[in-house]
MOPAC internal coordinates of N, CA, C and O (Angstrom, degrees):
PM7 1SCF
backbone

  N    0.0000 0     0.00 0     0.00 0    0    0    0
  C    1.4524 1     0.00 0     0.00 0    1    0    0
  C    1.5141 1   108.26 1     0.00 0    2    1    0
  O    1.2310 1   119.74 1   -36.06 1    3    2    1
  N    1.6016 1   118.10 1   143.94 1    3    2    1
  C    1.7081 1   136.30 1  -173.95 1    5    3    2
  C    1.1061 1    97.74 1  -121.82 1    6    5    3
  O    1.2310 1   115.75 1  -101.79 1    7    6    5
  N    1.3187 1   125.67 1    78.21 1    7    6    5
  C    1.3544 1   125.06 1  -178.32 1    9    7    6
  C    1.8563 1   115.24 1   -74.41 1   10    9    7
  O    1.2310 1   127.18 1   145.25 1   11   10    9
  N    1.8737 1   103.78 1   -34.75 1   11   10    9
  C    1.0344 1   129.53 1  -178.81 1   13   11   10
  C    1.6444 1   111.20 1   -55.02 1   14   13   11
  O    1.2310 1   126.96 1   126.53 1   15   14   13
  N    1.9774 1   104.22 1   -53.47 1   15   14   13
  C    1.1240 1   121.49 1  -165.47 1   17   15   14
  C    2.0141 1   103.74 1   -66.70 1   18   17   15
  O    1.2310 1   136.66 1   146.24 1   19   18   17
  N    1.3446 1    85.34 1   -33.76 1   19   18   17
  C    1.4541 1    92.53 1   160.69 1   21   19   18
  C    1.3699 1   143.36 1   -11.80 1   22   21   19
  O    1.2310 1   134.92 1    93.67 1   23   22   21
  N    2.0634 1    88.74 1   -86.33 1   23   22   21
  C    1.2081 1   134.22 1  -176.77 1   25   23   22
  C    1.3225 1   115.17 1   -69.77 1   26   25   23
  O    1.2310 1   124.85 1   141.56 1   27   26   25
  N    1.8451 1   108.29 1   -38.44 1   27   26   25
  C    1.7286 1   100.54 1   160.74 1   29   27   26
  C    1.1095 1   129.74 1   -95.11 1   30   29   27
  O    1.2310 1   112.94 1  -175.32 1   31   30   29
  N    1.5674 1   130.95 1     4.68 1   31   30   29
  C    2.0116 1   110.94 1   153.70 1   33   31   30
  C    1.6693 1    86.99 1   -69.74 1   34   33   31
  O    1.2310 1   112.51 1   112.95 1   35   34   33
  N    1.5600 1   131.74 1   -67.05 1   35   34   33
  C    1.2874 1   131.19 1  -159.15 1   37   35   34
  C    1.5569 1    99.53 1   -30.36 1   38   37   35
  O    1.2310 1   114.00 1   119.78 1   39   38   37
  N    1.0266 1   128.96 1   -60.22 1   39   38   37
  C    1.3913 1   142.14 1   169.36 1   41   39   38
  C    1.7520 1   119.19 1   -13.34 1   42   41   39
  O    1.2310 1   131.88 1    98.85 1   43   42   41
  N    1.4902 1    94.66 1   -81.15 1   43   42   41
  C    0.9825 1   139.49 1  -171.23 1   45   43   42
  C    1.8075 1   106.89 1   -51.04 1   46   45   43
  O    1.2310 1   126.67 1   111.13 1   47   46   45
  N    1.9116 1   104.78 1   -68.87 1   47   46   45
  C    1.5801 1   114.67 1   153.33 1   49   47   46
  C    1.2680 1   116.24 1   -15.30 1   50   49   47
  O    1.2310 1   118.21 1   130.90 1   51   50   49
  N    1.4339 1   121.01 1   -49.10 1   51   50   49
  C    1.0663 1   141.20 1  -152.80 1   53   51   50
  C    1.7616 1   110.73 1   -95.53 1   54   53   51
  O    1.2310 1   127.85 1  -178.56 1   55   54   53
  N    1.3659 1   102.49 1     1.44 1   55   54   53
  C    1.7402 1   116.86 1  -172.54 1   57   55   54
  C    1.5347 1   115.01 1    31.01 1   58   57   55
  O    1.2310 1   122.47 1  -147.59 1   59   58   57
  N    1.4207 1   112.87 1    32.41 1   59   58   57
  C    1.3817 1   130.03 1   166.79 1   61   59   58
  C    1.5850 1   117.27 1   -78.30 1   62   61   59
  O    1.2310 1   116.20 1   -76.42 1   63   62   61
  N    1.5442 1   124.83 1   103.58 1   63   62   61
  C    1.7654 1   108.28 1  -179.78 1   65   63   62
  C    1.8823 1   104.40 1   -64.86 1   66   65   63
  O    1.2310 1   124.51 1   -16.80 1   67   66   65
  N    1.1761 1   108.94 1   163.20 1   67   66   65
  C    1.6875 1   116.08 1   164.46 1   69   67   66
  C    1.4353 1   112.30 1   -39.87 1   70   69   67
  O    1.2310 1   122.02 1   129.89 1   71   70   69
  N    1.0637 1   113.73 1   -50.11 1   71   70   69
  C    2.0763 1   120.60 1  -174.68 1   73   71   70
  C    1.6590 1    99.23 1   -64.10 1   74   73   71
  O    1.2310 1   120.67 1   146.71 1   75   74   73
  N    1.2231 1   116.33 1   -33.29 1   75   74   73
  C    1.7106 1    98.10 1  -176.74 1   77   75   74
  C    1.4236 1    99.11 1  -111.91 1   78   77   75
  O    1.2310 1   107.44 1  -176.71 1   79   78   77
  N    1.3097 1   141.03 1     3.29 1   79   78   77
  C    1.1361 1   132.95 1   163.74 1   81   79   78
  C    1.9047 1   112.88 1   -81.22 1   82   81   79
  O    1.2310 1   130.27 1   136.32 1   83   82   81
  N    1.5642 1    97.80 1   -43.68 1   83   82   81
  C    1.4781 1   103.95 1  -179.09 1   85   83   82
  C    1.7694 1    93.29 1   -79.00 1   86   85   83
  O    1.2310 1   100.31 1   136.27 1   87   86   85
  N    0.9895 1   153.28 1   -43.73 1   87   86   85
  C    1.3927 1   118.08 1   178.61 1   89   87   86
  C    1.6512 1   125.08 1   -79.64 1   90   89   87
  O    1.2310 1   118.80 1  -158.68 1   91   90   89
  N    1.2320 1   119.88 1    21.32 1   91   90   89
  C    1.4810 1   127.35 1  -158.83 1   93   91   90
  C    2.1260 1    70.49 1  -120.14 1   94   93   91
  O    1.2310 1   112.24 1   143.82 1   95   94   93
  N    1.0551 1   132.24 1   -36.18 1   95   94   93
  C    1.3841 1   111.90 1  -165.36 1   97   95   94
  C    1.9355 1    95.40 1  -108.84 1   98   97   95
  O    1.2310 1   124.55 1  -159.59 1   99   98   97
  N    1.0164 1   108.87 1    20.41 1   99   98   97
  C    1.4093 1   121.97 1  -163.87 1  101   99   98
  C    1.1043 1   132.21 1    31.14 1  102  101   99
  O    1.2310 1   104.99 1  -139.00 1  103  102  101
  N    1.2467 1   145.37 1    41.00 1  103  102  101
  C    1.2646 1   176.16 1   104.05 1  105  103  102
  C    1.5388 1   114.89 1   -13.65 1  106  105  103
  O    1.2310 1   119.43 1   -28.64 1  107  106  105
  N    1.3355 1   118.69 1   151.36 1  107  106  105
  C    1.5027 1   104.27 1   174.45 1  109  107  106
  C    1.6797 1   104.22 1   -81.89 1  110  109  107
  O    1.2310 1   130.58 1     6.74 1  111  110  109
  N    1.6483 1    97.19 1  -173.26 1  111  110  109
  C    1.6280 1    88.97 1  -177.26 1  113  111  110
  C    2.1224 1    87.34 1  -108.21 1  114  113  111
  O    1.2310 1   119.40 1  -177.29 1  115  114  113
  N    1.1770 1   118.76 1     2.71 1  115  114  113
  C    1.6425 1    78.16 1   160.86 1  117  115  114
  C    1.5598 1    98.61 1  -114.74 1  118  117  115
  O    1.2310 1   104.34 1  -144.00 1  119  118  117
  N    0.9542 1   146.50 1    36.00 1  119  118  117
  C    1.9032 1   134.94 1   142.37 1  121  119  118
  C    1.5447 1    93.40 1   -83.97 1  122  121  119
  O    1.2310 1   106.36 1   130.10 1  123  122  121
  N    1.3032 1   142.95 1   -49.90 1  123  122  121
  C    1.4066 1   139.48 1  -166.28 1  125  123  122
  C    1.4365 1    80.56 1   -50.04 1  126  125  123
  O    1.2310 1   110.19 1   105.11 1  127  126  125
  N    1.6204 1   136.04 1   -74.89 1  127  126  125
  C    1.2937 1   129.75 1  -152.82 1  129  127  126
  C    1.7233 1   121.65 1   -62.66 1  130  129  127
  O    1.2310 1   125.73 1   153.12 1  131  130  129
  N    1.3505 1   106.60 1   -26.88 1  131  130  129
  C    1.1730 1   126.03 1   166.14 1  133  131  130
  C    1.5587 1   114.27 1   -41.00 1  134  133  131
  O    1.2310 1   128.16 1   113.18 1  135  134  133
  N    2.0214 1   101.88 1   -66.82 1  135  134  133
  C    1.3528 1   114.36 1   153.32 1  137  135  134
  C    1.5968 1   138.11 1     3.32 1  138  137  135
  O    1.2310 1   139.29 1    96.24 1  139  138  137
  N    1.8491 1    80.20 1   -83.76 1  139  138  137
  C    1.3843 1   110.80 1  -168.83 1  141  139  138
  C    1.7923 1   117.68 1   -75.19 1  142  141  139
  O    1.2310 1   135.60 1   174.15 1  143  142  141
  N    1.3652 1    87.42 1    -5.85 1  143  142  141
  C    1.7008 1   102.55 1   177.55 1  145  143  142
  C    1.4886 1   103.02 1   -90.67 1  146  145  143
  O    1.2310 1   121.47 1   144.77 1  147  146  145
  N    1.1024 1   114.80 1   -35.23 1  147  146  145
  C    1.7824 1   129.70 1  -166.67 1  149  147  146
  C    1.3086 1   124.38 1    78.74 1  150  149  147
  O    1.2310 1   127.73 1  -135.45 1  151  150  149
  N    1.6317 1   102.72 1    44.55 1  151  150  149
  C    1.5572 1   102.23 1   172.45 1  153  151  150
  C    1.8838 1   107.81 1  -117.80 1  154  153  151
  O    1.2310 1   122.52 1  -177.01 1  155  154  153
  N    1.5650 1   112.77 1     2.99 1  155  154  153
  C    1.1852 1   107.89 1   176.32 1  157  155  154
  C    1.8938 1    99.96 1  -117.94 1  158  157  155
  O    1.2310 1   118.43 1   -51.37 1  159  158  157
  N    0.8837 1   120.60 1   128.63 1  159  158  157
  C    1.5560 1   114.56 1   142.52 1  161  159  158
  C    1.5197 1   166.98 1   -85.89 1  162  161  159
  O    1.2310 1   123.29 1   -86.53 1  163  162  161
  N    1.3934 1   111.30 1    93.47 1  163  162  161
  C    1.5353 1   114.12 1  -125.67 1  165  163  162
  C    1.7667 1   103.82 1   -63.07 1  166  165  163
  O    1.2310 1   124.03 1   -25.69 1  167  166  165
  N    1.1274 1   109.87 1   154.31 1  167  166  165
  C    2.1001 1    96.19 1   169.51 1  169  167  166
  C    1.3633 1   107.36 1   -61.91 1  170  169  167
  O    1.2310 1   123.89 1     1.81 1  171  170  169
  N    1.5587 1   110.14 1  -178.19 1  171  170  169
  C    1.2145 1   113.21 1  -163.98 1  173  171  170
  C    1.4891 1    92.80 1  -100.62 1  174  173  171
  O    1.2310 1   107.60 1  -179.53 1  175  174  173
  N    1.3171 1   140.74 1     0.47 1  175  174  173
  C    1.2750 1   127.38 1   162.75 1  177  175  174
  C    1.6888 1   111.33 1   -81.62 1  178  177  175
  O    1.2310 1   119.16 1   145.03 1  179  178  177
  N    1.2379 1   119.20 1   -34.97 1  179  178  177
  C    1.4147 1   113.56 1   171.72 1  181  179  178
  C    1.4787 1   100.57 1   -56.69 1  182  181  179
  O    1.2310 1   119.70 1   105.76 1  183  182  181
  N    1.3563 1   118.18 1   -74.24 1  183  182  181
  C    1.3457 1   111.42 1   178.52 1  185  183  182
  C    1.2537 1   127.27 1   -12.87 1  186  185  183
  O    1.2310 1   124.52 1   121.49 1  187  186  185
  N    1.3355 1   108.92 1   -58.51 1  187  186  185
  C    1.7310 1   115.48 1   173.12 1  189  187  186
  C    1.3676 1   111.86 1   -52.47 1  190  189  187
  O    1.2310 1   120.97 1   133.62 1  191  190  189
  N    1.1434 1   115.74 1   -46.38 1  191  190  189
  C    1.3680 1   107.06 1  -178.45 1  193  191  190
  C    1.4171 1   118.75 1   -68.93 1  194  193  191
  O    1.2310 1   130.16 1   145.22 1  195  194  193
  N    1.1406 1    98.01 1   -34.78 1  195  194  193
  C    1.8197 1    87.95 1   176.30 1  197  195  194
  C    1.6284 1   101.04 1   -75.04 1  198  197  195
  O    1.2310 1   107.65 1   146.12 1  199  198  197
  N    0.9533 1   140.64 1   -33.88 1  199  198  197
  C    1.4900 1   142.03 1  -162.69 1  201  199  198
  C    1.9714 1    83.74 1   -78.87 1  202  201  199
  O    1.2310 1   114.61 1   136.04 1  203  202  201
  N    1.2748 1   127.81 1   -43.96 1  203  202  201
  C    1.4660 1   103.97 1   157.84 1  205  203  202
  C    1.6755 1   146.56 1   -65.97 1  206  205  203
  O    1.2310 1   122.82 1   157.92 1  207  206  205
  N    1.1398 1   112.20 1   -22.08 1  207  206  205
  C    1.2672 1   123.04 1   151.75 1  209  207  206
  C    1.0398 1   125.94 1   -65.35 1  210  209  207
  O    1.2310 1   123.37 1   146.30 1  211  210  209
  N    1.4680 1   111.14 1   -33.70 1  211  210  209
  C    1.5945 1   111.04 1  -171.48 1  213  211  210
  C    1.8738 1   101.55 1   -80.75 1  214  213  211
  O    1.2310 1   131.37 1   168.02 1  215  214  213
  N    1.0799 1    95.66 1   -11.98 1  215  214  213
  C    2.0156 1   103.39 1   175.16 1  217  215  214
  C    1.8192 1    97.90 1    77.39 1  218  217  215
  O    1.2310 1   118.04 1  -136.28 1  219  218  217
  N    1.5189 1   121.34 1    43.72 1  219  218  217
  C    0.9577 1   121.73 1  -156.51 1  221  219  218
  C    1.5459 1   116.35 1  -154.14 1  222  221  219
  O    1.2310 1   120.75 1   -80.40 1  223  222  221
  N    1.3201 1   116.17 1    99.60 1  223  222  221
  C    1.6930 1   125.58 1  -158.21 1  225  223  222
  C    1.3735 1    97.81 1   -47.25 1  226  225  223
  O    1.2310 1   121.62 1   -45.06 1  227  226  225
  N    1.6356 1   114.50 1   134.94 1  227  226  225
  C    1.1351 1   110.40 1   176.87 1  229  227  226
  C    2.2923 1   127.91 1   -53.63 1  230  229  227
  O    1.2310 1   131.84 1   162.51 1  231  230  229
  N    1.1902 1    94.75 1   -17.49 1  231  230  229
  C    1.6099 1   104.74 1   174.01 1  233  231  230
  C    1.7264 1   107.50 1   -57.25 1  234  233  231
  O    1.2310 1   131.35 1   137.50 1  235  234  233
  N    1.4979 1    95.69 1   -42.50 1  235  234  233
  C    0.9689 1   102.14 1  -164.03 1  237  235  234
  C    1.9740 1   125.98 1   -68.05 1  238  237  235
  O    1.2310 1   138.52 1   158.19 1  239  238  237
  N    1.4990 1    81.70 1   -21.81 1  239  238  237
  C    1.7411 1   103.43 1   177.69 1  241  239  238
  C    1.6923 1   105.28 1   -63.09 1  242  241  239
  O    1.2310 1   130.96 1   142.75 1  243  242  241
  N    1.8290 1    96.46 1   -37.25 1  243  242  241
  C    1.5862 1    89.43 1  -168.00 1  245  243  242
  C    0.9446 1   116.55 1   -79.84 1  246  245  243
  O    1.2310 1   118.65 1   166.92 1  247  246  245
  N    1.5535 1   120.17 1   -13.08 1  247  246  245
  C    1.4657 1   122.64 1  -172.45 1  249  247  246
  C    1.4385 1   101.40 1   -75.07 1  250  249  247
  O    1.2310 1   113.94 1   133.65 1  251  250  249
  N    1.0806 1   129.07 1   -46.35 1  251  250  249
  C    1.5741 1   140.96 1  -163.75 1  253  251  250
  C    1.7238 1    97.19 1   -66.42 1  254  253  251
  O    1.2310 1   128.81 1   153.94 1  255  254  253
  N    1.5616 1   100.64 1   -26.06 1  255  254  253
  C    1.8365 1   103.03 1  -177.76 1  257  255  254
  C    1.6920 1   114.74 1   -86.10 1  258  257  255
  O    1.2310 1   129.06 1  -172.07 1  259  258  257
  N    1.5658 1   100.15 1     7.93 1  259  258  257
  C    1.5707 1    96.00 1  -179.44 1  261  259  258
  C    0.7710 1   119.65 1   -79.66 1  262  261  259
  O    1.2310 1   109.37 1   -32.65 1  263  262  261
  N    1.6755 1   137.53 1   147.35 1  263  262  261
  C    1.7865 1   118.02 1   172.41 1  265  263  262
  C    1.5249 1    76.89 1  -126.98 1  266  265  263
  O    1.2310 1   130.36 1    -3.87 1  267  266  265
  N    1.9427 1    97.63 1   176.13 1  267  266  265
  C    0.8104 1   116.12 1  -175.31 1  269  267  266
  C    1.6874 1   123.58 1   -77.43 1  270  269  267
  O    1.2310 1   113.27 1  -159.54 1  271  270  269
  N    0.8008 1   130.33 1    20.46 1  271  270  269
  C    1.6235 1   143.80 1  -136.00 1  273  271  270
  C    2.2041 1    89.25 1  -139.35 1  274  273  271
  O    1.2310 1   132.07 1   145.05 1  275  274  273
  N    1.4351 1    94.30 1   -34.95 1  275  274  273
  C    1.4813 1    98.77 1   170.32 1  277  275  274
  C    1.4476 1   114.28 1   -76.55 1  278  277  275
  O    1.2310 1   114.43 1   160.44 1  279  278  277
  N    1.1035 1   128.15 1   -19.56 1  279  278  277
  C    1.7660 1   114.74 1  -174.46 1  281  279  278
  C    1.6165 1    98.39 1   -99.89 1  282  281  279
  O    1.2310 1   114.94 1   -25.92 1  283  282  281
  N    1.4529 1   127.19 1   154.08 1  283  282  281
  C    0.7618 1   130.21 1   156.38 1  285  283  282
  C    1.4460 1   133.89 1   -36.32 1  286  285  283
  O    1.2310 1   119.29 1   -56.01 1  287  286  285
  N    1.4819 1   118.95 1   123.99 1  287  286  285
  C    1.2919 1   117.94 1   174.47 1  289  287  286
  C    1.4429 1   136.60 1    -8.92 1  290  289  287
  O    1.2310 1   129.03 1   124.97 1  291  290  289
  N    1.6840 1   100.20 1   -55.03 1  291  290  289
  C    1.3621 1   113.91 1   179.14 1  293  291  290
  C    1.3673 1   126.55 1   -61.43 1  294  293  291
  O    1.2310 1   129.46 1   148.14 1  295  294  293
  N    1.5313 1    99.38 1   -31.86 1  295  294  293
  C    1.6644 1   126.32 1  -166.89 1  297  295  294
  C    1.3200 1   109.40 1   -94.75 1  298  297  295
  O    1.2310 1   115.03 1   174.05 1  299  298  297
  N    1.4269 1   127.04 1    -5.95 1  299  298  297
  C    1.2207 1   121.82 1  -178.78 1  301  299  298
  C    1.6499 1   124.71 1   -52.51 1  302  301  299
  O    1.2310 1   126.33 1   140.31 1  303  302  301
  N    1.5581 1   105.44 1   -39.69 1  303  302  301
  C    1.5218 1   123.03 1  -169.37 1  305  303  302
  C    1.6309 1    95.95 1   -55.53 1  306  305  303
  O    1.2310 1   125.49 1   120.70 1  307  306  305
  N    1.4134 1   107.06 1   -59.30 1  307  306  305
  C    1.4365 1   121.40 1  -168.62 1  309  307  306
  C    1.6558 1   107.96 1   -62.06 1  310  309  307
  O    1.2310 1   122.27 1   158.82 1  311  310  309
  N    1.3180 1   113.26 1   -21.18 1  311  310  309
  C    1.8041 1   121.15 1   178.05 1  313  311  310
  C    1.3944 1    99.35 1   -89.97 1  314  313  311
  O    1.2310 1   113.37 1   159.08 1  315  314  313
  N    0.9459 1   130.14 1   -20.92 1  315  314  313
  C    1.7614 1   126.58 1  -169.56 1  317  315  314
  C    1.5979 1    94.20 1  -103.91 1  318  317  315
  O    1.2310 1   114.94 1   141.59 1  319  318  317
  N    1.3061 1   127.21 1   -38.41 1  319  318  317
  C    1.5422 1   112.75 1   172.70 1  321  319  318
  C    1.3922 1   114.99 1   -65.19 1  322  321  319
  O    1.2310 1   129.31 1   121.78 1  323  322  321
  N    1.3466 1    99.66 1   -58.22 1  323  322  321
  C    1.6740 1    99.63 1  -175.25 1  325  323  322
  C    1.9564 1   128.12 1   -69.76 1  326  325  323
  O    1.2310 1   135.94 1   163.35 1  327  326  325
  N    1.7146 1    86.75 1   -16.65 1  327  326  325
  C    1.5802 1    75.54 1   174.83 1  329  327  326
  C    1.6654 1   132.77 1   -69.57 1  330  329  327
  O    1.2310 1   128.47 1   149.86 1  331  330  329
  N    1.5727 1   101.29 1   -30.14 1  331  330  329
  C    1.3570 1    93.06 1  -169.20 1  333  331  330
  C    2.1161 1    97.89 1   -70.47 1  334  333  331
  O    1.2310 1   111.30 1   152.70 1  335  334  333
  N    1.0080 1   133.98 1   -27.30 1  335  334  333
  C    1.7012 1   124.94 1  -171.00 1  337  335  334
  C    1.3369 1    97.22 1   -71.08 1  338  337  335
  O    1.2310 1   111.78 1   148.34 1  339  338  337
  N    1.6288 1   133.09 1   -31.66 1  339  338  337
  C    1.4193 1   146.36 1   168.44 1  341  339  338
  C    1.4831 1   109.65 1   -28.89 1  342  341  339
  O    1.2310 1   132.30 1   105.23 1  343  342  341
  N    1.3185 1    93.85 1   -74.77 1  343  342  341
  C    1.6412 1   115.45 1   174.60 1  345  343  342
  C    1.3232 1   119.09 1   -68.49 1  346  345  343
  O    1.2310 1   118.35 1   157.76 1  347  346  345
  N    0.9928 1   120.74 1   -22.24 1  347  346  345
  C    1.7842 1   126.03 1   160.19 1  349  347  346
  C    1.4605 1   104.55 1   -66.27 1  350  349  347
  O    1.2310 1   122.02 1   132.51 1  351  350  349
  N    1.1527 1   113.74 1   -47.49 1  351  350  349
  C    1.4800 1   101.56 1  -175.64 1  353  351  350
  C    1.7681 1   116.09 1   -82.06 1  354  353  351
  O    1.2310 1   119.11 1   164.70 1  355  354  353
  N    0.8850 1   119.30 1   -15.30 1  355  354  353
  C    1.1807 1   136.07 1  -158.21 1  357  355  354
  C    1.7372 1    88.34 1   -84.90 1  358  357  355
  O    1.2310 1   124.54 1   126.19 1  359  358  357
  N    1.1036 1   108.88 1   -53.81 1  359  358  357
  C    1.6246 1   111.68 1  -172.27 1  361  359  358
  C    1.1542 1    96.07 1   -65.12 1  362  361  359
  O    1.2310 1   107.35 1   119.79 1  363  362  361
  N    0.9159 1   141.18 1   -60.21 1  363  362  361
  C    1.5615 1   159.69 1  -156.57 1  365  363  362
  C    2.0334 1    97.49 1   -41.87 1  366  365  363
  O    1.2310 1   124.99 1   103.70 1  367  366  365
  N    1.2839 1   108.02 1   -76.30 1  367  366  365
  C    1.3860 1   135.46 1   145.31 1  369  367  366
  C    1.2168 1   119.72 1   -21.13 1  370  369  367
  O    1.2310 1   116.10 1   111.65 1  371  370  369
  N    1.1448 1   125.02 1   -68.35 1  371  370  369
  C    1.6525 1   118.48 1   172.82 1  373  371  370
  C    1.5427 1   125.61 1  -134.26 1  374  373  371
  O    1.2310 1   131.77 1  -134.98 1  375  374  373
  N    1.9009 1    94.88 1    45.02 1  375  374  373
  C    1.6472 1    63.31 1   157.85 1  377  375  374
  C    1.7111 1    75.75 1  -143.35 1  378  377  375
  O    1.2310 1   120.10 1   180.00 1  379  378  377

C-alpha cells in the first residue's frame, strides 16, 4: 500500500503545494514529504485529517493507496481491470 503516493496526486488535484497542505493538517512540511515518499506512517487521526481537506472519505484515501503488489497474485488481473473504472467512478462521486 502508497498511502503517501496517494495523499500527493489527492494533494496535488487539489493545487495545494506541501507547505500549505502540511500546515492546513498541522504537520510539518518535511514529515508530510517523508509521507508522501513512504518512509513515514502517518496515524490514523492525521490521516483523517488529510482525507478531510482533501474533501475525501477517508476509505476512499485507502483505496487510491492500493497497488497492485497488494492483492493476491491470482487476483491481480481482476485488480488491474477493475481499478482504473473504480477510480473513474470514485472521482466522478467525490470530487
Amino acid at each position: 500500500m502508497n498511502i503517501g503516493e496517494a495523499i500527493r496526486t489527492l494533494r496535488k488535484n487539489e493545487l495545494m503545494n506541501q507547505e500549505e497542505f502540511s500546515a492546513s493538517v498541522g504537520i510539518t512540511q518535511s514529515y508530510l514529504s517523508l509521507i508522501e515518499k513512504g518512509h513515514k506512517k502517518p496515524s490514523l487521526e492525521v490521516l483523517q485529517q488529510m482525507a478531510d481537506i482533501l474533501k475525501t472519505p477517508l476509505p476512499v484515501l485507502f483505496w487510491f493507496g492500493i497497488e497492485k503488489e497488494d492483492v493476491s497474485e491470482e487476483k491481480q488481473y481482476i485488480y488491474e481491470t477493475l481499478k482504473p473504472s473504480i477510480d473513474n467512478l470514485i472521482n466522478e462521486v467525490f470530487n
